[in-house]
VOFILO-13340 format. One record per residue (C-alpha): residue in three letters; x, y, z. Coordinates in Angstrom, 1 decimal. Layout:
! residues N
> ALA / X / Y / Z
...
//
This chain:
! residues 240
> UNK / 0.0 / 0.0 / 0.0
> UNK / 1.6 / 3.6 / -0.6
> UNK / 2.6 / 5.8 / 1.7
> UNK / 1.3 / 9.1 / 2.0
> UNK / 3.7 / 12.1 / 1.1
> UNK / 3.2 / 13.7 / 4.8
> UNK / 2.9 / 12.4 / 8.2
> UNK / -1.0 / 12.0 / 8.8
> UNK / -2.5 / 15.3 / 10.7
> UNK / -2.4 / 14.5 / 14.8
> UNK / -5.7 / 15.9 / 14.7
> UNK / -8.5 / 13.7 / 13.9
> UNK / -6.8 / 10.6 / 13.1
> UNK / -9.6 / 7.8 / 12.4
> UNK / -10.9 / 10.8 / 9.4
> UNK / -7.4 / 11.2 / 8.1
> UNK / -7.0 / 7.8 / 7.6
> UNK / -10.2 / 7.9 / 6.0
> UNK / -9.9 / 9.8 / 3.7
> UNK / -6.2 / 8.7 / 3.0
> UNK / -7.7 / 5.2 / 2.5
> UNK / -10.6 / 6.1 / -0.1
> UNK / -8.6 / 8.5 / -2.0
> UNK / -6.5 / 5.8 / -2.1
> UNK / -9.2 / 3.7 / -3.6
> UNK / -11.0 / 6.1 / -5.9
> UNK / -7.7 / 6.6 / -7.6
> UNK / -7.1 / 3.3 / -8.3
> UNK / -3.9 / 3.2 / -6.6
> UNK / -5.7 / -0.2 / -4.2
> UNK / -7.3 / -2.0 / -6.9
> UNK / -10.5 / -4.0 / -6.5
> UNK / -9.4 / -7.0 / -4.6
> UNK / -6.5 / -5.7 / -3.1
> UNK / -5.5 / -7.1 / -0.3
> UNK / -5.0 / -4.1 / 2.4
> UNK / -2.1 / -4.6 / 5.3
> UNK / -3.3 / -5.9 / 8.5
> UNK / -4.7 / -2.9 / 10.7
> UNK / -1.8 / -2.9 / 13.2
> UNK / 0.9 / -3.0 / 10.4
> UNK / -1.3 / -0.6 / 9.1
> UNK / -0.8 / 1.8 / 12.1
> UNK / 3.0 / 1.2 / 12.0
> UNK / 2.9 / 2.1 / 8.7
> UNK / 1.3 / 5.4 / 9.2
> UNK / 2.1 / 6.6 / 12.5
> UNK / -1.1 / 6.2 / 14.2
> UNK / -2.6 / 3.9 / 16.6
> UNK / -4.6 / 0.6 / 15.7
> UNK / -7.9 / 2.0 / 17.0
> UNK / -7.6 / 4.9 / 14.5
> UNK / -7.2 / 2.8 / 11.8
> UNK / -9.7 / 0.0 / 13.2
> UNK / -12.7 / 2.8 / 12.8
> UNK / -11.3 / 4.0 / 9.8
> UNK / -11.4 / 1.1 / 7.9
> UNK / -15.4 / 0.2 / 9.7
> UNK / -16.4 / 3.4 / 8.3
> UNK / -15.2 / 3.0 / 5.0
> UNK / -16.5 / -0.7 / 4.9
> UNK / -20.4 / 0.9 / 5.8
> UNK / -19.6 / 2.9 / 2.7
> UNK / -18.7 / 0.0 / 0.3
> UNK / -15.6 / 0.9 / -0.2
> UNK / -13.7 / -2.4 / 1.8
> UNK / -15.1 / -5.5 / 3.0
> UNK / -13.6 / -8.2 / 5.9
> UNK / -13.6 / -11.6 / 4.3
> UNK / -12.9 / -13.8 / 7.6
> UNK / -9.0 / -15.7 / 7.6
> UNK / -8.5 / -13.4 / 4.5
> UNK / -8.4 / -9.9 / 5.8
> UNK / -9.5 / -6.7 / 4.4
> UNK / -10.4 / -6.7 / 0.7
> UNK / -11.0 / -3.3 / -1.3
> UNK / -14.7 / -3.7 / -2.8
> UNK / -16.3 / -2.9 / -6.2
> UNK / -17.5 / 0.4 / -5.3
> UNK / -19.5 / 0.5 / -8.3
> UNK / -21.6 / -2.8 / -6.9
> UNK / -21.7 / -2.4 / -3.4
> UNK / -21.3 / 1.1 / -2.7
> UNK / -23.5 / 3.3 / -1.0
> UNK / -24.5 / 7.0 / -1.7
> UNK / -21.4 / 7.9 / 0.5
> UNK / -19.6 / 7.1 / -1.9
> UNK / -21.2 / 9.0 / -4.8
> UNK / -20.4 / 12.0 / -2.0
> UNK / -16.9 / 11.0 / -2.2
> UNK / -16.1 / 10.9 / -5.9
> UNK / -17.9 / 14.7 / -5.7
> UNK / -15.2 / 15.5 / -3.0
> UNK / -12.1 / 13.6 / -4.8
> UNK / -12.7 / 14.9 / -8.5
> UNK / -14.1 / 18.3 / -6.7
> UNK / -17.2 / 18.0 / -8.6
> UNK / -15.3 / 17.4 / -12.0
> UNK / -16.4 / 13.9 / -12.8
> UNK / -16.2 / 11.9 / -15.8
> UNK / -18.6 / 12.2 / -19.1
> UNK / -20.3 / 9.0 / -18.3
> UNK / -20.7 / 9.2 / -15.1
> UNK / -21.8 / 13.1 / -15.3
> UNK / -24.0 / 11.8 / -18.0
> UNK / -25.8 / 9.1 / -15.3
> UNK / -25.4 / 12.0 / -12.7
> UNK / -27.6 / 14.5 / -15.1
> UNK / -30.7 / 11.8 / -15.7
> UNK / -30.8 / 10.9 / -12.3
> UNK / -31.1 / 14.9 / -11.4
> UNK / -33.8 / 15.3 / -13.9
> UNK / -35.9 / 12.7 / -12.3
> UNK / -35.4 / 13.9 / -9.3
> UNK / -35.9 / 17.8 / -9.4
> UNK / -38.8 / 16.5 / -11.7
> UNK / -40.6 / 14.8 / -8.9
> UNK / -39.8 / 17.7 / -6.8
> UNK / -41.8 / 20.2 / -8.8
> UNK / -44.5 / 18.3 / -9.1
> UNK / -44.6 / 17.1 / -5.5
> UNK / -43.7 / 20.8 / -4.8
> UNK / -47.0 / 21.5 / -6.5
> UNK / -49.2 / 19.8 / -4.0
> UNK / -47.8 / 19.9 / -0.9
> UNK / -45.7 / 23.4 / -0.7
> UNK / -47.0 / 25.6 / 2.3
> UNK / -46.6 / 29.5 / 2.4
> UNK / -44.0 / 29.7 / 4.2
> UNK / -42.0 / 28.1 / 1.6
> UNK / -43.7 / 30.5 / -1.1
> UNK / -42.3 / 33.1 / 0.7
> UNK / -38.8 / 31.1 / 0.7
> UNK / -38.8 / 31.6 / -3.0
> UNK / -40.0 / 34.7 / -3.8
> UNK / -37.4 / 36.1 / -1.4
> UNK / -34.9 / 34.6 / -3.0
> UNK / -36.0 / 35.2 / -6.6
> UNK / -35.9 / 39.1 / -5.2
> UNK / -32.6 / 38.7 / -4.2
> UNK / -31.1 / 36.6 / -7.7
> UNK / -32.7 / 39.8 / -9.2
> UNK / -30.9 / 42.5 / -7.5
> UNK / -27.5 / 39.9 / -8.6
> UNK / -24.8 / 41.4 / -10.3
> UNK / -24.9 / 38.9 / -13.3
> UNK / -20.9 / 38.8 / -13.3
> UNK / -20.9 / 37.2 / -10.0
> UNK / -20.6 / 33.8 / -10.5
> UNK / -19.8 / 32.7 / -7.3
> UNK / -23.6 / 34.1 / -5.6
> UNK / -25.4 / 33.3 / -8.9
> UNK / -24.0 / 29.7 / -8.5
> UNK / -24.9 / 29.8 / -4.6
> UNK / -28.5 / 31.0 / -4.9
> UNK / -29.3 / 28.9 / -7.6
> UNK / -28.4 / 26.0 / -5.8
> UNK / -30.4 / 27.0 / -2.8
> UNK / -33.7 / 27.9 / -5.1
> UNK / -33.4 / 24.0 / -6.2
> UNK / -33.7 / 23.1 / -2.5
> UNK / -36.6 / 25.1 / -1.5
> UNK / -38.0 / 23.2 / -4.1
> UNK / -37.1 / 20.1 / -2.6
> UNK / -37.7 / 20.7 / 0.9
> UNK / -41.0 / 22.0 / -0.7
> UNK / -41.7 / 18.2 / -2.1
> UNK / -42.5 / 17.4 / 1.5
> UNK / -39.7 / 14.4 / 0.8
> UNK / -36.6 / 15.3 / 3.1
> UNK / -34.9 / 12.3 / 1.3
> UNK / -34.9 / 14.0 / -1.7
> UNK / -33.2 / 17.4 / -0.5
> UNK / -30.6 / 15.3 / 1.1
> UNK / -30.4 / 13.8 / -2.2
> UNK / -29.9 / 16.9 / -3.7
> UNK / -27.5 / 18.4 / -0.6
> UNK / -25.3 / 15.0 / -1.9
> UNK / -25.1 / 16.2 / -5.4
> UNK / -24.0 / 19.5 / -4.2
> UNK / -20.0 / 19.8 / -5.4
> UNK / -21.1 / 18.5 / -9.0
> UNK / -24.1 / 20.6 / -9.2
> UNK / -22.3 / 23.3 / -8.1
> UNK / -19.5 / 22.7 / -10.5
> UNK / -21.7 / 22.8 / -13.6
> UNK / -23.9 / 25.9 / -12.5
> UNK / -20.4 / 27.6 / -12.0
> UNK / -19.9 / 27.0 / -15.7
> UNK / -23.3 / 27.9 / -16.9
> UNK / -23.0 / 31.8 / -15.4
> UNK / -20.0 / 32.1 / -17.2
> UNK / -22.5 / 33.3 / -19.8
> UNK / -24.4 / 36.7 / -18.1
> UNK / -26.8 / 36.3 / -21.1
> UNK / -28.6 / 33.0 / -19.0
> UNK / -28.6 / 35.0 / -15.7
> UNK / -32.1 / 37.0 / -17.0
> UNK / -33.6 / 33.5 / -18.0
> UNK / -33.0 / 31.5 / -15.2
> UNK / -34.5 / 33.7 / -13.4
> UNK / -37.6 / 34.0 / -15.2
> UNK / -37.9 / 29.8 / -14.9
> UNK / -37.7 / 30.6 / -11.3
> UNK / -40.5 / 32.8 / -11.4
> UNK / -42.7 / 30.5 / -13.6
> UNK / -41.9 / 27.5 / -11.5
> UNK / -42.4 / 29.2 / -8.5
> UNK / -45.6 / 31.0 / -9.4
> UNK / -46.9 / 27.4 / -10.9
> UNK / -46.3 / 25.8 / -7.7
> UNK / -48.3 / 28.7 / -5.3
> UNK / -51.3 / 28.0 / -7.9
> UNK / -50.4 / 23.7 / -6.9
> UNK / -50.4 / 23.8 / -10.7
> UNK / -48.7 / 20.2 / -10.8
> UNK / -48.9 / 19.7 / -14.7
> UNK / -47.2 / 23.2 / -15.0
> UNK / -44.4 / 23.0 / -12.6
> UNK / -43.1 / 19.7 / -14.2
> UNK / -42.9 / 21.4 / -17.2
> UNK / -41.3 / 24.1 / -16.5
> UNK / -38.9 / 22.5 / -14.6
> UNK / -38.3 / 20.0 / -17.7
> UNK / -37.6 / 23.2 / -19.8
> UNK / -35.4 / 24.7 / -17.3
> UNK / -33.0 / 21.5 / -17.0
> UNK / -33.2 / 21.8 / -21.0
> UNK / -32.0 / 24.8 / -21.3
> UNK / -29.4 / 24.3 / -19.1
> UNK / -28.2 / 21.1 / -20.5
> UNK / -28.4 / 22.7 / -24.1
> UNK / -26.2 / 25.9 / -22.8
> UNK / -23.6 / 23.5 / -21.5
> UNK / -22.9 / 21.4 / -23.9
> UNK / -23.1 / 24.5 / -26.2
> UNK / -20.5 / 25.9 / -23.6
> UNK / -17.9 / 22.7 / -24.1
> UNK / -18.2 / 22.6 / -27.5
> UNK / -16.9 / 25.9 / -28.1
//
């Protein structure tokens, strides 16, 4: 197993190791299979004491990221079979939100279906007070200077949620809080452009007007030609 370039950080140990561990892994540097040193030569190894690397290597096996096969040892897992939505968090974290076009291509449909479902659910069960949520911040995106990225990027993000939380489904704006470093990557690109700034802020007005009237058949579609748009401007953007 390589050793890492600098002493691990006396501060948090068990996390360091972590996070050592599965960068390890998502770079391929432990292949699937790979056999990982027992935890106390482990320890040695890095400088830090067995129990340290003993939680470590439990909380990366809850992720799918190892597995214990008894009077083998620790064996480093298909990630892609077995893992769990941590781990989908951790390749955000690892590529910071950069990921590969196939998996940014699965990535995008799942986000579709779920902001989808969020507008229409959005639709049915929103209450005023996250009405109000909205048009505050749709007030706010419009007093935006559209050359700052960086708050564009920020409140767009945080319109999606209210939209979520809105769904009355906390699992899906936990999904969406997951997705955050990609999402964020991409909407960083797309106001790159001021010319979108103007209309993604009128598909936050139509989408949040349709879902004060509980409109459900309207919300979905303009949330469908919201992610559209977006999609087309970006690839529009790389192809340039």
């Amino acid at each position: 197993m390589p050793c890492p370039d600098q002493p691990v950080p006396t501060q948090s140990l068990k996390d360091q190791c972590a996070a050592y561990i599965e960068r390890s892994i998502l770079s391929g540097e432990l292949a699937v299979g790979q056999k990982l040193p027992p935890p106390r030569d482990l320890a040695q190894q890095l400088g830090i004491k067995h129990r340290d690397v003993q939680g470590a290597l439990v909380e990366l096996a809850s992720k799918g990221l190892l597995k214990t096969v008894p009077r083998v040892g620790t064996l480093v897992n298909d990630f892609r079979k077995e893992g769990s939505l941590a781990v989908l968090v951790a390749l955000f974290s690892y590529q910071q939100g950069d990921l590969a076009p196939k998996l940014l291509s699965d990535l995008m449909a799942m986000r579709t279906l779920l902001e989808i479902e969020n507008a229409r659910l959005a639709a049915l069960h929103r209450g005023e007070e996250d009405i109000r949520g909205m048009r505050d911040l749709i007030k706010v995106e419009e007093k935006t200077d559209p050359a700052d990225i960086e708050t564009l990027t920020w409140q767009n993000f945080q319109f999606h949620h209210l939209v979520a939380i809105a769904s009355g489904n906390l699992s899906y704006a936990l999904l969406l809080n997951s997705c955050k470093p990609v999402y964020t990557n991409l909407l960083s690109r797309f106001f790159e452009d001021p010319e979108v700034v103007p209309t993604a802020i009128g598909f936050h007005r139509d989408l949040a007007d349709a879902i004060r009237k509980q409109n459900e058949q309207l919300a979905v579609a303009v949330m469908r030609c919201m992610l559209s748009y977006g999609d087309e401007r970006l690839r529009d953007a790389g192809s340039k």
